[in-house]
C-alpha positions in Angstrom: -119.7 -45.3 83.0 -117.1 -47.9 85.1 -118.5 -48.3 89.0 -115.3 -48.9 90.9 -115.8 -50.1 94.0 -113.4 -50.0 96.8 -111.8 -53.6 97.3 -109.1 -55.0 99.8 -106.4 -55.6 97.1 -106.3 -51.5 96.4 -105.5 -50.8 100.4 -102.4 -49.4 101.3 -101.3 -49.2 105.0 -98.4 -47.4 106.4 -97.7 -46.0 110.1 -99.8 -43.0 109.5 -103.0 -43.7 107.6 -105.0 -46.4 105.7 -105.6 -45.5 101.7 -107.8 -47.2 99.5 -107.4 -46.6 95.8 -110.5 -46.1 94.0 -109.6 -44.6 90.4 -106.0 -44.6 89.2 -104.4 -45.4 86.4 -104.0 -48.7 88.1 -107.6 -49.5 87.6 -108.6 -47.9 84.3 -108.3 -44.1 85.0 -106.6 -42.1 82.2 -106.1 -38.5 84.5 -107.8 -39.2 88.0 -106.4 -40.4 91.0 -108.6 -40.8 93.9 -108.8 -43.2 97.3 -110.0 -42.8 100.3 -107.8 -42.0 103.3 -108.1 -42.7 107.1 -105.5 -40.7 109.3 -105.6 -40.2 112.9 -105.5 -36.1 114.3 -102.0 -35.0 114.2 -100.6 -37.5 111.4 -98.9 -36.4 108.4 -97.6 -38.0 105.3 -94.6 -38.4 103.7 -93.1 -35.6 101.4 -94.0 -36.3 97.9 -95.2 -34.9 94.3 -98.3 -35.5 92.2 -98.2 -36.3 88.6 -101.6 -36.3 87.9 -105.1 -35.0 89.2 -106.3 -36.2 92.1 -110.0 -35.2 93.7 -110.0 -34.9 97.7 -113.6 -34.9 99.5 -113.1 -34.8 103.3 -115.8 -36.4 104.7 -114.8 -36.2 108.4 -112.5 -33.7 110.1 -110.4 -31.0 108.3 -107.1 -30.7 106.1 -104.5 -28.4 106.2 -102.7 -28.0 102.5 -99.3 -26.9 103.1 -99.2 -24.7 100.2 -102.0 -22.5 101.4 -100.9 -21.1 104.6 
């Protein structure tokens, strides 16, 4: 089993939240994308598409998927 552990050179910052990258292809994953992601109430992200699995554990608030409404 590969231990990633979260390091500075996997952060990514932009207006609305802080993500760090923990497995991606990136860093040795072959189908998982996962980071961790800091975003203030009321921000959103930008529009995009996912090309591979990604694993989401909220660990502090809530999160509203826009295809479940």
């Amino acid at each position: 089993m590969v231990v990633i552990t979260p390091s500075t050179d996997h952060v990514t910052i932009s207006p609305n939240a802080t993500m760090t990258g923990l497995a991606a292809l990136s860093r040795g994953s072959t189908r998982l994308s996962t980071r961790t992601v800091r975003m203030d109430a009321g921000a959103t992200g930008p529009e995009h598409s996912i090309s591979r699995e990604q694993v989401w554990t909220v660990t502090e608030g809530t999160r509203e998927l826009p295809w479940a409404r």
